[in-house]
C-alpha positions as a printed Julia matrix, in Angstrom:
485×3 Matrix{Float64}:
 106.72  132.4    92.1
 103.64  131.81   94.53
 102.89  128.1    94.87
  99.33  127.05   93.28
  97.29  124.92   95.06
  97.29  121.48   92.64
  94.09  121.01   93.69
  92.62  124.38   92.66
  94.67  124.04   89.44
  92.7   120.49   89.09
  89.1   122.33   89.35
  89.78  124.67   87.13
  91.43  122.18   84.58
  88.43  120.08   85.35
  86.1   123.23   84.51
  88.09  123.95   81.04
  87.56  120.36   80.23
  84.03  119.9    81.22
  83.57  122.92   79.27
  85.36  121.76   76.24
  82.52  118.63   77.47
  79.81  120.29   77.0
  80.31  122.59   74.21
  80.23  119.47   71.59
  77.26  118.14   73.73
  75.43  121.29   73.37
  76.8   122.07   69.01
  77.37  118.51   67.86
  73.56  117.13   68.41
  73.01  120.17   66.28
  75.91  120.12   63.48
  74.99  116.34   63.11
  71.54  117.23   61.8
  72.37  120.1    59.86
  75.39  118.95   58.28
  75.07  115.83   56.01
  77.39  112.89   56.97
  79.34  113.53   54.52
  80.31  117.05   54.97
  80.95  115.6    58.74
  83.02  113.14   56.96
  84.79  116.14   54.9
  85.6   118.53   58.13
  86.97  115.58   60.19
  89.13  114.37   56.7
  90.32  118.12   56.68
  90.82  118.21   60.26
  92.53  115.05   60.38
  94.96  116.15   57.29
  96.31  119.48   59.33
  96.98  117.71   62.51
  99.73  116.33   60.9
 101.38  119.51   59.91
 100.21  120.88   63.3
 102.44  118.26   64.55
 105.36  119.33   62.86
 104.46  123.12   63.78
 104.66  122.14   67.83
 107.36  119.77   67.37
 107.81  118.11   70.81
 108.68  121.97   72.04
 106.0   121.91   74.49
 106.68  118.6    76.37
 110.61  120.0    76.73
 109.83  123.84   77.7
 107.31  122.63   80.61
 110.0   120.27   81.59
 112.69  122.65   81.56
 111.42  126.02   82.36
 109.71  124.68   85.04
 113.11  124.86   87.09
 113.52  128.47   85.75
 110.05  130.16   86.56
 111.57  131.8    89.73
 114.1   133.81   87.79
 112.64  136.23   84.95
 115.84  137.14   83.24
 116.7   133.21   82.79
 113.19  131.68   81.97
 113.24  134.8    79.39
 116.49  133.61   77.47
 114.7   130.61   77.5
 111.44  131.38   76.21
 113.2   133.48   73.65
 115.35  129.96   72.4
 112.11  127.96   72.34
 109.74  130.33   70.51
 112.77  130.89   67.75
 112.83  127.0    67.08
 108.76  127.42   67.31
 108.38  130.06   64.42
 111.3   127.92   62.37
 109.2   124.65   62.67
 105.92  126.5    61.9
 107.55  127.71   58.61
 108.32  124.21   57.39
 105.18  122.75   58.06
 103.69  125.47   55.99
 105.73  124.27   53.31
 105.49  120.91   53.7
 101.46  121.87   53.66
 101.09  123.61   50.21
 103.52  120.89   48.46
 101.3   118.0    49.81
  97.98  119.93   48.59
  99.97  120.4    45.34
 101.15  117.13   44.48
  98.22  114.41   46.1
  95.09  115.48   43.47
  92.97  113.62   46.27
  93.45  116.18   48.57
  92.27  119.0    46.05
  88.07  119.1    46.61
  89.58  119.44   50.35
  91.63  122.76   49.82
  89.4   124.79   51.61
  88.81  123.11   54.29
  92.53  122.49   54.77
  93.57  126.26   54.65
  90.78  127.4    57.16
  92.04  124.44   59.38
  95.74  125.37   58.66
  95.27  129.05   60.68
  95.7   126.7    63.7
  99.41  126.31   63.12
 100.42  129.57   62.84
  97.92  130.8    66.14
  99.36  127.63   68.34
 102.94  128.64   67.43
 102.19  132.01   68.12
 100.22  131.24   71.29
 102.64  129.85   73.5
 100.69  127.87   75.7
 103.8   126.48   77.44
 104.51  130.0    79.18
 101.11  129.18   81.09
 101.53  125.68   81.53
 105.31  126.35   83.04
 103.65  128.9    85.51
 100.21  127.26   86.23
  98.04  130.03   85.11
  94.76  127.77   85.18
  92.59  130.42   85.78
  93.72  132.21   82.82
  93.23  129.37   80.69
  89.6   128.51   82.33
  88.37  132.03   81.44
  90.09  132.82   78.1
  88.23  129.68   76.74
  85.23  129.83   78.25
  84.9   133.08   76.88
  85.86  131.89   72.7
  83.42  128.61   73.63
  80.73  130.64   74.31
  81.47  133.14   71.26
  81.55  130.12   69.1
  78.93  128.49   70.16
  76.53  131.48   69.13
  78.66  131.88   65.67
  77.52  128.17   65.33
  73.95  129.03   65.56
  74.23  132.14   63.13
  76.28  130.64   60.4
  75.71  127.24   60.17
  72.24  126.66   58.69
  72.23  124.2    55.84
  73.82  120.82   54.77
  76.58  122.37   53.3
  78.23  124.87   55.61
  80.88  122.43   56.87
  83.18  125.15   56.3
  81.44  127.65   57.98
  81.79  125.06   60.83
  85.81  124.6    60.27
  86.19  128.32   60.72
  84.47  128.58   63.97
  86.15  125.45   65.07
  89.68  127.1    64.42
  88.17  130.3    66.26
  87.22  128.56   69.1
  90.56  126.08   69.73
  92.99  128.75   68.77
  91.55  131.71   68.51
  92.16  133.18   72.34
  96.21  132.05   71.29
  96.47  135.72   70.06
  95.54  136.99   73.59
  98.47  135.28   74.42
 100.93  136.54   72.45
 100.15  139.6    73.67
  99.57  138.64   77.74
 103.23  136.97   77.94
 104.85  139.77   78.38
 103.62  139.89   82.41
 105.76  135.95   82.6
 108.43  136.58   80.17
 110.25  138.81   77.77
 110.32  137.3    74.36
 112.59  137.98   71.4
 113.76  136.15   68.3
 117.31  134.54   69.25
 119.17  132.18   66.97
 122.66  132.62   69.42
 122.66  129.46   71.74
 123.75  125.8    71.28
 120.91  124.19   69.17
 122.02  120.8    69.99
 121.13  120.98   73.18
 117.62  121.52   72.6
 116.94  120.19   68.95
 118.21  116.98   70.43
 115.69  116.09   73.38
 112.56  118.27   71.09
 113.28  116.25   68.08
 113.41  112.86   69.99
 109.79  113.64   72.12
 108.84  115.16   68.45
 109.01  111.3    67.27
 106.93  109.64   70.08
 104.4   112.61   69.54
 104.54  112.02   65.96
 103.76  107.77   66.65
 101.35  108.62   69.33
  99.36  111.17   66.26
  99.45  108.32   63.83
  97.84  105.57   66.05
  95.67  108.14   66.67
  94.41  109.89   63.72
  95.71  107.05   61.12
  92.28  105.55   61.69
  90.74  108.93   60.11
  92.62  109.29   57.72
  92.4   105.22   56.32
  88.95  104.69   57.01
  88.55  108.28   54.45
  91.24  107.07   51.46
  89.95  103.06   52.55
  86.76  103.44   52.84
  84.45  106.82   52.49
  82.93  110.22   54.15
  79.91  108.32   55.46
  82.02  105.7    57.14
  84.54  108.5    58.42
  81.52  110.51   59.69
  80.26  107.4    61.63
  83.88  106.81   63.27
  84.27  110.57   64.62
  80.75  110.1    66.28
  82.43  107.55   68.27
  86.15  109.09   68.33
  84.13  112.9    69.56
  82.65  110.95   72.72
  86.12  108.81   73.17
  87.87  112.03   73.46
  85.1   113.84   75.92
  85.75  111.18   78.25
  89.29  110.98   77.99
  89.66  114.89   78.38
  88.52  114.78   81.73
  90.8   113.21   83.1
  93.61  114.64   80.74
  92.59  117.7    82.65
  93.53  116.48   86.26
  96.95  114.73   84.43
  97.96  118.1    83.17
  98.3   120.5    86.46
 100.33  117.57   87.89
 102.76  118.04   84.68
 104.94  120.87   85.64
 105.08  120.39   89.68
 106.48  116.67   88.84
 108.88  117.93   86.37
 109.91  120.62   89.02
 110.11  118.19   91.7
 112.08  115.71   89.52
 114.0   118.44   87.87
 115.21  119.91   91.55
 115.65  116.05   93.37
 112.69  115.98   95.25
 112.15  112.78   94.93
 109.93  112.14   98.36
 107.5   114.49   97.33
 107.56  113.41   93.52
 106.63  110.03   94.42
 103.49  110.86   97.31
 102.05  112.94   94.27
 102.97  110.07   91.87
 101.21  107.63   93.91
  97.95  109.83   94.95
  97.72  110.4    91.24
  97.75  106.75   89.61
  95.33  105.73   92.39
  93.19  108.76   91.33
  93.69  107.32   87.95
  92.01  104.08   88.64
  89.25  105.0    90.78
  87.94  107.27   88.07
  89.11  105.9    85.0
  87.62  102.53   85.26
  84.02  103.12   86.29
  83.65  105.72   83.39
  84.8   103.14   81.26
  82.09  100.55   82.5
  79.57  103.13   82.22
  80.64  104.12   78.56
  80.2   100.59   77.5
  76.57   99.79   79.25
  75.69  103.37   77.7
  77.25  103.28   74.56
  73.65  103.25   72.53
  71.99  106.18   74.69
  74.92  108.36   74.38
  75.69  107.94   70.78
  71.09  108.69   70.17
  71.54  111.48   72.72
  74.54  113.38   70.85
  74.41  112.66   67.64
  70.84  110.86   66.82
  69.83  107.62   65.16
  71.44  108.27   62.05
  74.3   107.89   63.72
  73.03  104.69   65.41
  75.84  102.76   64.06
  78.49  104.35   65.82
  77.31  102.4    68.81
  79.72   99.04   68.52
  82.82  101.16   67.71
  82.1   103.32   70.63
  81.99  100.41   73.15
  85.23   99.18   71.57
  87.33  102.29   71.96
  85.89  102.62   75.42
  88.24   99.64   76.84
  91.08  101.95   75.49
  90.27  104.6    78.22
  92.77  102.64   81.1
  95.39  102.18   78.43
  95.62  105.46   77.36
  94.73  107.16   80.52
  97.78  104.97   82.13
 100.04  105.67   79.24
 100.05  108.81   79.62
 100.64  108.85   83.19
 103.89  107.11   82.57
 104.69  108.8    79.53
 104.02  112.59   81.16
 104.93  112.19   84.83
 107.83  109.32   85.05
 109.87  108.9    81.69
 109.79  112.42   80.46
 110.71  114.52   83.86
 113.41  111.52   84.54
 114.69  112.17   80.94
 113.92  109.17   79.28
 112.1   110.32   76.29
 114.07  107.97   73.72
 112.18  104.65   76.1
 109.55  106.77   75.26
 110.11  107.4    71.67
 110.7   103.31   70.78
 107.0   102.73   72.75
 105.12  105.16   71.14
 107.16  103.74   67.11
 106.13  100.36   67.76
 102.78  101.21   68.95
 102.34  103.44   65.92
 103.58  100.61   63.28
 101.02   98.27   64.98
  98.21  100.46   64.83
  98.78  100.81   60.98
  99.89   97.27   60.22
  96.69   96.08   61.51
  94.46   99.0    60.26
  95.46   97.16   56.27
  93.91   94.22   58.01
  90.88   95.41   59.8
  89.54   98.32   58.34
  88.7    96.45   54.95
  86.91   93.67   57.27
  85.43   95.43   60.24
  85.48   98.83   59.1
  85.2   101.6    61.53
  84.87   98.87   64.12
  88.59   97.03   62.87
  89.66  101.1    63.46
  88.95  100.7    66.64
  90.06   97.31   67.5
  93.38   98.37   66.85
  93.24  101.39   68.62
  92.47   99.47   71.69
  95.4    97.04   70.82
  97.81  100.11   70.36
  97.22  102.1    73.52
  97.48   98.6    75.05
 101.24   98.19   73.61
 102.72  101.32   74.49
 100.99  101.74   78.05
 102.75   98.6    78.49
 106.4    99.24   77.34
 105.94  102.58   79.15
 105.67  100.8    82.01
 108.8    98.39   81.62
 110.89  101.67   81.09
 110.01  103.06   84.07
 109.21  100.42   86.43
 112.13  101.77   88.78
 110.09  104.27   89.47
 106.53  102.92   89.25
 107.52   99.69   90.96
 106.75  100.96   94.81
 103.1   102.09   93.69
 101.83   99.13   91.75
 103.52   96.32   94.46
 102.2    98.74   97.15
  99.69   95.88   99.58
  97.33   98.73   99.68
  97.17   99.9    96.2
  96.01   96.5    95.26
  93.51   96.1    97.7
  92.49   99.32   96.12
  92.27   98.02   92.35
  90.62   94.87   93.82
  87.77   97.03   95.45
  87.32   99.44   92.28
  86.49   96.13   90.12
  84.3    94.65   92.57
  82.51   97.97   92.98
  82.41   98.14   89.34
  80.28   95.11   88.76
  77.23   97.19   90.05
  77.34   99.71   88.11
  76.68   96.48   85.2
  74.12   95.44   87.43
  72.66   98.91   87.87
  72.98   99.8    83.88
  70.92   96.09   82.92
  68.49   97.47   84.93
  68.02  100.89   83.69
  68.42   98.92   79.75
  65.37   96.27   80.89
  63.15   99.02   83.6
  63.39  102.49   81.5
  62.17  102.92   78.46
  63.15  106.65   77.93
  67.09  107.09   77.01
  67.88  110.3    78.63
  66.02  108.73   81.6
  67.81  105.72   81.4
  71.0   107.68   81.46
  69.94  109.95   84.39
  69.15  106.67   86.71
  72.42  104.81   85.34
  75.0   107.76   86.28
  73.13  108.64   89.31
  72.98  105.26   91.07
  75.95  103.97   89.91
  77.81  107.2    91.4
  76.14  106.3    94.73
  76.47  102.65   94.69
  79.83  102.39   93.38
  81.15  105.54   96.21
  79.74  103.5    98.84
  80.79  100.53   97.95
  84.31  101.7    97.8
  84.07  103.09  101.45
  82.4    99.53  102.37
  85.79   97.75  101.19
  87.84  100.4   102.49
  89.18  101.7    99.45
  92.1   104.41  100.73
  91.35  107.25   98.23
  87.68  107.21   98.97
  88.44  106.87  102.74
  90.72  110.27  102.3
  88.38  111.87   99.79
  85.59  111.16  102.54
  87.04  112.57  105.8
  88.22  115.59  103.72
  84.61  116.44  102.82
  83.54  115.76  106.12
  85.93  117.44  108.05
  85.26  120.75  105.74
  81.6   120.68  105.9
  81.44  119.93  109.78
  82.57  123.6   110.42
């Protein structure tokens, strides 16, 4: 196979993920004045319902195919027996969430004014499991990915205008959703055949992979419950209008995080690789480049989501959504934790086989999340949702980093890495300083936010070259040496 350039693979992650940026930017300001709160509150109760039994669908199949096939994608006739093993246990585990789906709509009578909306949501499972987006993953087909969904976004986003018109067409807006997030899946199916020759195979030792998939299938399953558990117990706790509130705050949350999710995920499958085959020089230089990338980006967006928090929330969704404001600022401090966690979680403890650490982190994280949720939700509401989200990602981030600390030790001791961290907070404190002056100078909120971003990009990049942060020293003399000829 051709080596990628991680870098290219990054921009064009980036570009998917601005995209999948922009297209709520550009619908949700929309859907969130055509659509009363509480049919928002009814398509995100849905939405929230199916993930679990999407869960169950994907098991943990596509954390342990990128991590193994990765060391196959040179051979065709291997990485095809494979394939063929992984998409069997795929179609198996997409019939019994099916199942598990109809019983649960049968026997909970809450669930039944939400039937609809379930099934249209549902179609997800079967086009994921058909989709096999770990084929692309394995062979870093970015630019694949980029245009297949930019194309479906764009579709989508004039369905949107066409068929949603009136307070009550949160269905209408389901179905589109489904159409754009899964619908390019069954280009897929029929595009894998250039990677890959798939067939249905139930002859190889099961153990061997039910074992590993089943274990990463329980730390996904924690990590889904501390993170759609809010949903889901702010709508049976509380109501629609509450739940509609929360996924203002939860959409933007996820934006954010996205973005950088997009840079994590190109790194996935070269670690694994590099792990996998005992390259364990290389591993680390991209291990290190990458947590430092982490830091220098993570942080400041999370500063800036917290000074903004009011703008954004009147810019996307609109005053009557005005409330989502404190909850918003809450979940923002999550961004580091989660952004870290799943550094360690991806990159170190699963290529280095550790996914039962992994598991007991993400279980304990989970039963804290929902422990406190009894306690918070009924005071604080959506805000007590989002306390505890905070305090979640908080919990596992740091038992993911006790279980691999032989590993991570080297970068976060490193004299230089913390004389890095030290010179992202201090440049971070003017982008506060910059954002109180936008708040008490600007009147106009899309103003406000034009002059916050804009100086704070400036200030903050040249303060980190001032106290000679490493990554902005490197990212510098790249751009100048490539624009000087």
């Amino acid at each position: 196979m051709k080596k990628k350039s991680l870098g290219i693979n990054a921009l064009l992650n980036s570009l998917q993920s601005l995209l999948n940026l922009i297209f709520p930017i550009v619908t949700f300001p929309y859907i969130s004045r055509t659509l009363s709160v509480s049919g928002v509150g009814k398509y995100n109760f849905s939405n929230s319902i199916v993930s679990y039994f999407l869960l169950i669908a994907t098991l943990g199949i596509s954390t342990f195919a990128v991590r193994e096939g990765a060391k196959l994608r040179n051979d065709r006739h291997a990485f095809s027996e494979f394939a063929s093993r992984i998409f069997t246990i795929s179609l198996i585990s997409m019939l019994v969430s099916y199942v598990l789906l109809f019983l649960t709509l049968a026997l909970f009578s809450r669930l039944h004014e939400y039937i609809t909306a379930t099934l249209i949501f549902s179609l997800q499972i079967v086009l994921t499991t058909i989709g096999t987006d770990w084929v692309y993953i394995i062979f870093e087909e970015y630019g694949y990915i980029t245009t297949r969904n930019i194309i479906f976004k764009f579709l989508s986003i004039i369905l949107l205008f066409v068929f949603i018109r009136h307070s009550g067409d949160y269905l209408n807006y389901a179905a589109i959703t489904v159409f754009a997030s899964a619908g390019s899946y069954l280009l897929n199916f029929f595009h894998t055949k250039k990677f890959c020759d798939l067939k249905i195979n139930f002859n190889f030792n099961w153990k061997s992979y039910l074992a590993p998939i089943l274990t990463i299938f329980v730390s996904t399953i924690a990590v889904k419950i501390y993170g759609s558990s809010d949903t889901t117990m702010l709508g049976l706790m509380k109501n629609n209008y509450v739940v509609g509130i929360y996924s203002v705050s939860t959409k933007i949350y996820t934006m954010v995080g996205a973005l950088w999710s997009a840079i994590l995920a190109v790194t996935i499958p070269r670690l694994a690789m590099l792990m996998g085959t005992k390259q364990y020089k290389k591993y680390h230089e991209i291990l290190d480049q990458l947590i430092n990338l982490l830091i220098i980006l993570v942080i400041p967006a999370l500063v800036g989501l917290i000074m903004l928090s009011k703008e954004i929330v009147l810019l996307i969704a609109g005053q009557q959504y005005l409330r989502s404001t404190s909850s918003l600022a809450i979940l923002s401090l999550a961004l580091i934790f989660s952004a870290l966690n799943g550094l360690f979680y991806q990159c170190v403890l699963i290529p280095a086989k550790r996914e039962k650490y992994a598991m007991w982190s993400t279980f304990v994280a989970a039963i804290v999340n929902i422990g406190l949720n009894f306690v918070m939700i009924p005071l604080l509401s959506e805000n007590g949702a989002a306390i505890t989200t905070v305090l979640a990602e908080f919990t596992t981030m740091s038992l993911d980093l006790y279980y691999g600390w032989d590993i991570l030790s080297s970068v976060f001791t490193s004299k230089q890495n913390i004389r890095n961290i030290v010179s992202v907070l201090i440049s971070c404190f003017a982008i506060v300083v910059l954002c109180l002056i936008g708040k008490n100078f600007i009147e106009n909120s899309i103003l406000r936010i034009g002059f916050d971003v804009m100086s704070s990009v400036i200030v903050y990049t040249g303060l980190l070259l001032l106290l000679r942060n490493s990554v902005a020293k490197k990212f510098h003399s790249e751009f100048k040496e490539r624009f000087s000829h």
